[in-house]
Backbone as CSV, one residue per row, in Angstrom:
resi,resn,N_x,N_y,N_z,CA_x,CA_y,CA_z,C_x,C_y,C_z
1,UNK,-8.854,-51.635,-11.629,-9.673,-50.700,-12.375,-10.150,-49.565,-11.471
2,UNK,-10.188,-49.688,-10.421,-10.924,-48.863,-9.091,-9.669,-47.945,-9.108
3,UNK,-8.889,-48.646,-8.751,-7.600,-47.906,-8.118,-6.930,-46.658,-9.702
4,UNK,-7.362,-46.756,-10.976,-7.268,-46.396,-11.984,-8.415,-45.009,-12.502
5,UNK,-9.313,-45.277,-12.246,-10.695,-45.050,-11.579,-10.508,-43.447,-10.636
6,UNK,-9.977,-44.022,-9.586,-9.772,-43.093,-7.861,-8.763,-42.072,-8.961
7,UNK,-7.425,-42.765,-9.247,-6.474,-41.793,-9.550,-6.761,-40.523,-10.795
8,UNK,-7.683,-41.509,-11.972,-7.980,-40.306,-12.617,-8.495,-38.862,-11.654
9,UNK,-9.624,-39.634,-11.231,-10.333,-38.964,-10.361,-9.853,-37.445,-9.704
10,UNK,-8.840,-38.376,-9.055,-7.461,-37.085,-8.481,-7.162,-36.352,-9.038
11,UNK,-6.744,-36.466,-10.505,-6.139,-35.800,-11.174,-6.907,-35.145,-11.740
12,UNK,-8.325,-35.575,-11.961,-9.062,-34.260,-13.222,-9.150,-33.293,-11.507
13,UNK,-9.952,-33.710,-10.222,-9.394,-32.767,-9.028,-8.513,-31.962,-9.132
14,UNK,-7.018,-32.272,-8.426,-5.832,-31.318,-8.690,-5.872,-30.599,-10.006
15,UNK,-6.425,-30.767,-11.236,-6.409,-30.100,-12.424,-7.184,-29.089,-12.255
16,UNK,-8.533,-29.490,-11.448,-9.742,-27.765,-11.383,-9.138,-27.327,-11.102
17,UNK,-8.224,-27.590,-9.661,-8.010,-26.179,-8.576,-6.792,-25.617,-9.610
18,UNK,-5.710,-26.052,-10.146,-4.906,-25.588,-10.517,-5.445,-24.101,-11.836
19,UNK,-6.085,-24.922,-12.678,-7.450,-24.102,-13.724,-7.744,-22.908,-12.830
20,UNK,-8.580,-23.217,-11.788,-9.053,-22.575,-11.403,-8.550,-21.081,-10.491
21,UNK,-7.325,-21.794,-9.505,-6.118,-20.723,-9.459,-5.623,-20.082,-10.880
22,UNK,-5.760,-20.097,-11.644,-5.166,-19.714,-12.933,-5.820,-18.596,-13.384
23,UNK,-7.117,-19.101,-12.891,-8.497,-17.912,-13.881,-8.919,-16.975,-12.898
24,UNK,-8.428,-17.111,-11.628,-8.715,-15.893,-10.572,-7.887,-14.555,-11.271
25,UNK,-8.624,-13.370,-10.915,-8.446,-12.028,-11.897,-7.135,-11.573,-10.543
26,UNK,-5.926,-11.168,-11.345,-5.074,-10.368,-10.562,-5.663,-8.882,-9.687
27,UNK,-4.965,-8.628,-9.059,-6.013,-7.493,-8.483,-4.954,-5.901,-7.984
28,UNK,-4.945,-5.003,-8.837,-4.191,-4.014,-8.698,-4.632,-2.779,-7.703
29,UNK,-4.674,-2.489,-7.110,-5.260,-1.482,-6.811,-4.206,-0.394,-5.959
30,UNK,-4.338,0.531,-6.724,-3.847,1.848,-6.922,-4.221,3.068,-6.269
31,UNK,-3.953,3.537,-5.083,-4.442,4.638,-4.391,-3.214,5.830,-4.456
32,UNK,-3.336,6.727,-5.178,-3.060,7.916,-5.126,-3.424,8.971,-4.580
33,UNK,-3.124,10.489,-4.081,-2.958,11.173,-3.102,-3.094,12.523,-3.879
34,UNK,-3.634,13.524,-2.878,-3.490,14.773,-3.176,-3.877,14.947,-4.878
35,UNK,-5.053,14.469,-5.617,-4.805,14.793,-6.802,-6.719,14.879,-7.744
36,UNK,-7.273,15.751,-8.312,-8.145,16.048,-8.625,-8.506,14.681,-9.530
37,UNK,-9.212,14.505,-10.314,-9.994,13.119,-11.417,-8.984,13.994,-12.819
38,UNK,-9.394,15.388,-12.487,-8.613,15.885,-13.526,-7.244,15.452,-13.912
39,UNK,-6.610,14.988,-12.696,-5.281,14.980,-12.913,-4.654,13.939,-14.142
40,UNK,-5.605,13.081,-14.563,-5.770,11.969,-15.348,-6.560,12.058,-16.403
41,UNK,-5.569,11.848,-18.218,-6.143,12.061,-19.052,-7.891,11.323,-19.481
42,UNK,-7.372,9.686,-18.797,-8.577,8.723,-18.606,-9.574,9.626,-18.507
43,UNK,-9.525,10.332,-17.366,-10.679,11.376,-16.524,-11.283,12.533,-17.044
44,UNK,-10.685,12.876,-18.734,-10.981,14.431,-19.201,-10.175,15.291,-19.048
45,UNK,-9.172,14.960,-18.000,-7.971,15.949,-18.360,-7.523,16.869,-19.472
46,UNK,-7.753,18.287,-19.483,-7.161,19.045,-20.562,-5.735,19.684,-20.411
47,UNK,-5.018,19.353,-18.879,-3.673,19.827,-18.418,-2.703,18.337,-18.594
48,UNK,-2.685,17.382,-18.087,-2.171,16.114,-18.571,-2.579,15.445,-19.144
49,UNK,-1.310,14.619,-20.110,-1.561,13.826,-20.929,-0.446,12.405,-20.389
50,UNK,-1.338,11.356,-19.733,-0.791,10.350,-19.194,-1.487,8.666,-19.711
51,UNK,-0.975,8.909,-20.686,-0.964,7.453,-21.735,-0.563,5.907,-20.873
52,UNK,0.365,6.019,-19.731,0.721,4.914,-19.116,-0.566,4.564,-18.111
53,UNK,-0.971,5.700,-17.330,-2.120,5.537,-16.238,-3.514,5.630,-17.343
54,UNK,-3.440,5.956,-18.150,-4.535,5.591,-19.299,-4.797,4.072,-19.613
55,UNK,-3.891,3.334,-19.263,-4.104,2.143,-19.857,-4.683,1.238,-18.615
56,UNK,-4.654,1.620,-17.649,-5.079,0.591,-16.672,-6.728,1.115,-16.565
57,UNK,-7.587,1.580,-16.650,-9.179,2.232,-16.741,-9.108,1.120,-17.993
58,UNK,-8.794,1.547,-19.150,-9.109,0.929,-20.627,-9.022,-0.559,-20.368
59,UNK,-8.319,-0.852,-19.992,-7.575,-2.498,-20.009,-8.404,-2.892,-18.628
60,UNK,-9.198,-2.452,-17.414,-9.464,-2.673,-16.288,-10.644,-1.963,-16.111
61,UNK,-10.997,-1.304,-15.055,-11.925,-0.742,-14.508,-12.083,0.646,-13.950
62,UNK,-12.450,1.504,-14.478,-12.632,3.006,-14.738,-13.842,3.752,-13.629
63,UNK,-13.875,4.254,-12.382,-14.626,4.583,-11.768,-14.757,5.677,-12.524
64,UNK,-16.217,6.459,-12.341,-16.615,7.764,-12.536,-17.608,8.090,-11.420
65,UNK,-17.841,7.155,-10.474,-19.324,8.218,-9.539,-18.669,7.185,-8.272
66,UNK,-17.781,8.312,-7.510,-17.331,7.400,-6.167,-17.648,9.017,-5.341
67,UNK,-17.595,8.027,-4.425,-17.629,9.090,-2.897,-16.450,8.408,-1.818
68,UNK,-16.417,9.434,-1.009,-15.401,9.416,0.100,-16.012,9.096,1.226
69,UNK,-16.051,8.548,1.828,-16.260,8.652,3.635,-15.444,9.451,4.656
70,UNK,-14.194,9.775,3.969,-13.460,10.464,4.999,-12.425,10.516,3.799
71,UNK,-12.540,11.832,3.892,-11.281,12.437,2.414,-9.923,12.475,3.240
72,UNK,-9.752,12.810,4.372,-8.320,13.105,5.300,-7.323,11.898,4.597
73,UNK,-6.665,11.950,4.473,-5.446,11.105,4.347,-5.538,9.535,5.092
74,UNK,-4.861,9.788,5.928,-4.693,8.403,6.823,-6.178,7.512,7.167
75,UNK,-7.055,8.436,7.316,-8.391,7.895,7.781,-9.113,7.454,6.465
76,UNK,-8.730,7.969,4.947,-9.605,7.354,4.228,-8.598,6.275,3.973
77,UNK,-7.298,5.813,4.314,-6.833,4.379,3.780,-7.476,3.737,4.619
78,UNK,-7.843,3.714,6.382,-8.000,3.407,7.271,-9.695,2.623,6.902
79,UNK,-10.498,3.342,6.015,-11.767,2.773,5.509,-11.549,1.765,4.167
80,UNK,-11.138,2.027,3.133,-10.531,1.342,2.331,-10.166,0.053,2.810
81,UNK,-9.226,-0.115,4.116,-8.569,-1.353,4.358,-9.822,-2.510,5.192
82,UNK,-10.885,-1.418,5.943,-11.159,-2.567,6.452,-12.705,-2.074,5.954
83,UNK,-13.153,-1.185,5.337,-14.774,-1.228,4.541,-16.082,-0.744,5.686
84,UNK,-15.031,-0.080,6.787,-16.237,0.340,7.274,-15.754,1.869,8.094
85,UNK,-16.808,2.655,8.162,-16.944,4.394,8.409,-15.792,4.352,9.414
86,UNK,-15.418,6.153,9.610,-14.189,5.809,10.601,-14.189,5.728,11.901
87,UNK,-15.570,6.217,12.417,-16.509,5.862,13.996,-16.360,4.586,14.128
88,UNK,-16.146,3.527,13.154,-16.364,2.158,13.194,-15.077,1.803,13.716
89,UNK,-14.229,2.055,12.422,-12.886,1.411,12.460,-11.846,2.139,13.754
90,UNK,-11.887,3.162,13.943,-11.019,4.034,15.457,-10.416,5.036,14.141
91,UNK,-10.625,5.467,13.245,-9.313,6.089,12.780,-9.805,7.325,12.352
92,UNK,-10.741,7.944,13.011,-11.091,9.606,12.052,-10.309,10.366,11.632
93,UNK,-9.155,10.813,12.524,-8.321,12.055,12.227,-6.688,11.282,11.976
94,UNK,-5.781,12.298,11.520,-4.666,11.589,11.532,-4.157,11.996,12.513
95,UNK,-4.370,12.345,13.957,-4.351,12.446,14.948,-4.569,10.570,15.789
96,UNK,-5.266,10.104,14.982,-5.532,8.693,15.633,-4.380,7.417,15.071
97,UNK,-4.470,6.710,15.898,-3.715,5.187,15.380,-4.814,4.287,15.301
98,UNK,-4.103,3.476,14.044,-5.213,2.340,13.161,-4.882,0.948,14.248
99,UNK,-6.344,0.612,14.283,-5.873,-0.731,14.898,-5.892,-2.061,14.050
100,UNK,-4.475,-2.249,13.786,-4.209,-3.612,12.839,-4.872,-4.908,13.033
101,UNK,-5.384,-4.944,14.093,-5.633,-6.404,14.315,-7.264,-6.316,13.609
102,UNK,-7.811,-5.595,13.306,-9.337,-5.487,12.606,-9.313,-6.773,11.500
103,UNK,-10.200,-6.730,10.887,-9.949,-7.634,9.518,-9.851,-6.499,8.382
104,UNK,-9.269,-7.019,7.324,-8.998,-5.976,6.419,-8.382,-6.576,5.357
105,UNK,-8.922,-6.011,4.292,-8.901,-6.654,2.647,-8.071,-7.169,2.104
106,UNK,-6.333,-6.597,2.924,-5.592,-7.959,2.231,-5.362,-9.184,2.934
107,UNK,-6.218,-8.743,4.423,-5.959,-10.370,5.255,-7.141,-11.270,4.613
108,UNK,-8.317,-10.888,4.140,-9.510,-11.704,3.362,-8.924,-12.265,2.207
109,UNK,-8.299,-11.087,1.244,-6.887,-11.575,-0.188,-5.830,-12.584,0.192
110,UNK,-5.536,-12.995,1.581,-4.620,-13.661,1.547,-5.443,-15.229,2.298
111,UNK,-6.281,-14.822,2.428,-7.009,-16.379,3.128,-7.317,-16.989,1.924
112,UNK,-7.517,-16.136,1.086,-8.273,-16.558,-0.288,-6.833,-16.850,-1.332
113,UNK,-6.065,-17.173,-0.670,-4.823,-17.646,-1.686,-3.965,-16.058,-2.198
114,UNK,-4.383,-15.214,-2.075,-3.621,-14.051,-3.083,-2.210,-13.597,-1.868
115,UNK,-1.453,-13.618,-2.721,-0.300,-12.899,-2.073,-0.425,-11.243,-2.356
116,UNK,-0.358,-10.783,-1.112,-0.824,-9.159,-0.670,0.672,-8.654,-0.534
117,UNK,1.097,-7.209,-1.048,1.764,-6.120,-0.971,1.133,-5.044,-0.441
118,UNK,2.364,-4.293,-0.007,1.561,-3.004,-0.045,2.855,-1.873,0.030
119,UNK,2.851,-1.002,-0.983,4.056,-0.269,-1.132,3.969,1.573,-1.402
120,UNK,4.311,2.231,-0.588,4.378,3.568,-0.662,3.723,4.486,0.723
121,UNK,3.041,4.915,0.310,2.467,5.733,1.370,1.420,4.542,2.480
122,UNK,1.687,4.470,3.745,1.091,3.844,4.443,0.226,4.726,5.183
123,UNK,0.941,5.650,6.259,0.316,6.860,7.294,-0.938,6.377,8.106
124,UNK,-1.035,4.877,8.559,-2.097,4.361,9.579,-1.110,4.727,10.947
125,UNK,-0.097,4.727,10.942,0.503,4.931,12.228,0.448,3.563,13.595
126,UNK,0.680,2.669,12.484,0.871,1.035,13.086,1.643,0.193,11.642
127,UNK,2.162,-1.205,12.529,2.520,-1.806,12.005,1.586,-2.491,10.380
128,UNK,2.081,-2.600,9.451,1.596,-3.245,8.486,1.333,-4.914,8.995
129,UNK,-0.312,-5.062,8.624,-0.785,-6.519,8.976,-1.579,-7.018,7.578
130,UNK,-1.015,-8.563,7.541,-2.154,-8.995,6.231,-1.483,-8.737,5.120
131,UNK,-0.338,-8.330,4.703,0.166,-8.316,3.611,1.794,-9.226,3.604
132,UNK,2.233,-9.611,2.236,3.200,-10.759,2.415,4.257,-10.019,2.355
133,UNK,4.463,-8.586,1.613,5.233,-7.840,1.774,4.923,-6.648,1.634
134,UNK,6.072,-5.345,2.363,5.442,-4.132,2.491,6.688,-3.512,2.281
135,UNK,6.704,-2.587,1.840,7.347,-1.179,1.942,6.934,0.159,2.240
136,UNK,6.844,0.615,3.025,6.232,1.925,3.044,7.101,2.690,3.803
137,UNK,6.481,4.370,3.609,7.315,5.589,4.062,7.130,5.544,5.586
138,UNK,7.660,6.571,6.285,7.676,6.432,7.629,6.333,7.637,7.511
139,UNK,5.631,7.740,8.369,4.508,8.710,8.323,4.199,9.085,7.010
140,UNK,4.116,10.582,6.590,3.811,11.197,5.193,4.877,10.459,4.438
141,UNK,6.531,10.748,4.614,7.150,10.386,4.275,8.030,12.066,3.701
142,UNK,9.034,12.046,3.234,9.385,13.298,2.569,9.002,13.186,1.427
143,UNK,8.605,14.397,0.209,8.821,13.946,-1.016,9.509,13.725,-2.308
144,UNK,11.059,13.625,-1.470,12.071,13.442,-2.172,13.037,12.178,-1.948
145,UNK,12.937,11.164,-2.945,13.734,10.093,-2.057,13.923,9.497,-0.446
146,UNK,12.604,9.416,-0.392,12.329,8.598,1.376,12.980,7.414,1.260
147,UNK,13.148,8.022,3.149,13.738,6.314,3.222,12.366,5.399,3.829
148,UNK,12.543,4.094,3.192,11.170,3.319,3.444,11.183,1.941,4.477
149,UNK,10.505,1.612,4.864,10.470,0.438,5.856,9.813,-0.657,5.324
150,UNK,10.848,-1.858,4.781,10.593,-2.592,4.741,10.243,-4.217,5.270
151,UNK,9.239,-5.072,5.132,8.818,-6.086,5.745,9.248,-6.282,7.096
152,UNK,8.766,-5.155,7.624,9.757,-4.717,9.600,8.997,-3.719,10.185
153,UNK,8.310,-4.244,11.500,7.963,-3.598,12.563,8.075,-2.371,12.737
154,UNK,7.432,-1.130,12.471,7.745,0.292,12.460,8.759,0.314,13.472
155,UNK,8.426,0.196,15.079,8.782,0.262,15.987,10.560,-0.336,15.987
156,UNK,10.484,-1.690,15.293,11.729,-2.192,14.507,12.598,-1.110,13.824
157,UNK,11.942,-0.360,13.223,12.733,0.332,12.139,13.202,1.675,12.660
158,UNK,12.650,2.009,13.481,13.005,3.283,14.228,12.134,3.416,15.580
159,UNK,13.195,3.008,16.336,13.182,2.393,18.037,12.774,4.105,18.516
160,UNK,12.165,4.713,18.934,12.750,5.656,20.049,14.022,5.447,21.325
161,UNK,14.456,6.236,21.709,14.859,6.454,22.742,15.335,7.690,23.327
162,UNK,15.398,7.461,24.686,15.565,8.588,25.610,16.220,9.704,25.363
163,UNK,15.844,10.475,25.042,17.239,11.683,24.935,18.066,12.225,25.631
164,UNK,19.244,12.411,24.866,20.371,12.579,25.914,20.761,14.138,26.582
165,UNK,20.943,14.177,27.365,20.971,15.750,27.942,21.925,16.455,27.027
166,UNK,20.929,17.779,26.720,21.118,18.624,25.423,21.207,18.150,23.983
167,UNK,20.247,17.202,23.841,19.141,16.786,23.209,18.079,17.451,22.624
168,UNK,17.726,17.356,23.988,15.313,17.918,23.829,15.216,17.041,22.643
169,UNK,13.655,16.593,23.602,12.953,15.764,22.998,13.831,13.544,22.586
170,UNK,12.675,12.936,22.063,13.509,11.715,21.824,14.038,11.746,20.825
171,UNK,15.142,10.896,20.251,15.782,10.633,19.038,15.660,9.588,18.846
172,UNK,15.616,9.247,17.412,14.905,8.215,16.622,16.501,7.573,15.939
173,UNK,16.564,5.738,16.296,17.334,5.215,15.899,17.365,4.892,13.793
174,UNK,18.010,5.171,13.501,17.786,4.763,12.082,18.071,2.667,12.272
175,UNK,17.598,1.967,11.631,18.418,0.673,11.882,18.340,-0.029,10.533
176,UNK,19.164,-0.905,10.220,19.513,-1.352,8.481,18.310,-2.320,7.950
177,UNK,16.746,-1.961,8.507,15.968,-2.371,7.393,15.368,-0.636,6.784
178,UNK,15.982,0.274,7.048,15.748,1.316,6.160,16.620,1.554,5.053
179,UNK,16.208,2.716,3.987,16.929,2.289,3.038,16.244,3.676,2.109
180,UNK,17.126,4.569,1.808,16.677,5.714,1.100,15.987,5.063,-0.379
181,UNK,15.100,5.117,-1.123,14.041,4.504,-2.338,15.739,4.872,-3.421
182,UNK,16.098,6.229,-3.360,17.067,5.996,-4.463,18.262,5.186,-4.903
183,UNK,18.048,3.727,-3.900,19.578,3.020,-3.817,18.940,1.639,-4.265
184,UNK,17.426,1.878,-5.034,17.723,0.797,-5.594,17.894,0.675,-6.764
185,UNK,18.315,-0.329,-8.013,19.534,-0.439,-9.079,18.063,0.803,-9.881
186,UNK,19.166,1.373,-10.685,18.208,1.882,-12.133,17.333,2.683,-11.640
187,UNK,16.944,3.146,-10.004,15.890,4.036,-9.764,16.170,5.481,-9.028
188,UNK,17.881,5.794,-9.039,18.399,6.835,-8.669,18.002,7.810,-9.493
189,UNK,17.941,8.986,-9.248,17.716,10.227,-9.961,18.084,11.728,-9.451
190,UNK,18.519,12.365,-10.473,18.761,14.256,-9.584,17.655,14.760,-9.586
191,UNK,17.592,15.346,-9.055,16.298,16.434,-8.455,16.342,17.462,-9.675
192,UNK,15.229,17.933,-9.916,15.518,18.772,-11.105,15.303,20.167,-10.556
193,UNK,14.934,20.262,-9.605,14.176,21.335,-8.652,15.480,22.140,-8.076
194,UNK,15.341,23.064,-8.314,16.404,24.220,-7.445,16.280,24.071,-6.224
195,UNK,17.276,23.731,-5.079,17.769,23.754,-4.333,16.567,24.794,-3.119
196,UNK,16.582,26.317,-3.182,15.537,26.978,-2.693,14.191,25.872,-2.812
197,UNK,13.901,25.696,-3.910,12.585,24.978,-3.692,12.178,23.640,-3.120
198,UNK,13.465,23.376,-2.546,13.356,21.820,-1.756,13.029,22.207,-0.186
199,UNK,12.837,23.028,0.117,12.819,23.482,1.691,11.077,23.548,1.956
């Protein structure tokens, strides 16, 4: 009866956590670039009308009164990742490199069970840490079909080396965890942009 007893026991156990992994809230978060509140119908927009990015505010969570700590590019992901000013973290300018080994929100997301991504624009100017998988551009990136670095050591992905006389300057190895974004299935596309305006 004990031993009947213990095992229920176990099992209504293993049943919370499973419940309970179940009812933890997925967690999206979406950082976009270069772009006014306007740019988003959610936001009052009277120039776009974007019904797909409309649905994640409605269905989720809709800021209206945020502030920046550091609007620059690289330095405000650089606060974002680890929640503190950029005197704190090393990263003011994009002149600086992020130091990965800090703690930072998807290494806390992943202690806590969540499997962490992170895909697109990176620009800390270090290796990706704390996430289970990554893709990101090499610096800014171009904005036409970049090639991206995936789950691999920047340094991995494009080695420097020495340059060769009549050269100038180093040259950067390409190596096969890069991969131009348009080669994967169904996500190729032409440029619609005239040729002049790609320069």
């Amino acid at each position: 009866m004990q031993r009947i007893v213990f095992t229920f026991f176990l099992f209504c156990l293993a049943s919370s956590f499973i419940i309970a992994a179940d009812t933890r809230p997925n967690i999206l978060f979406i950082f976009t670039d270069d772009h006014a509140y306007q740019a988003i119908s959610a936001y009052g927009s009277n120039r776009n009308k974007t019904p797909n990015l409309d649905r994640l505010p409605a269905e989720g969570m809709r800021f209206t009164n945020c502030c920046v700590t550091n609007s620059i590019c690289g330095p405000s992901r650089a606060v974002i990742q680890t929640g503190k000013y950029s005197h704190l973290n090393g990263f003011p300018t994009n002149n600086d490199k992020f130091d990965n080994t800090q703690q930072t929100v998807p290494k806390l997301l992943g202690r806590a069970g969540y499997q962490t991504a992170v895909v697109g624009k990176w620009h800390l100017e270090c290796d990706v840490t704390g996430c289970d998988y990554s893709e990101v551009l090499i610096g800014q990136g171009p904005y036409y079909n970049p090639p991206m670095i995936r789950n691999c050591p920047m340094s991995l992905a494009f080695p420097v080396r020495p340059a060769k006389a009549g050269e100038g300057g180093s040259q950067i190895d390409k190596k096969p965890s890069m991969r131009p974004a348009g080669e994967i299935p169904d996500q190729t596309r032409e440029d619609p942009r005239p040729e002049a305006s790609l320069a």
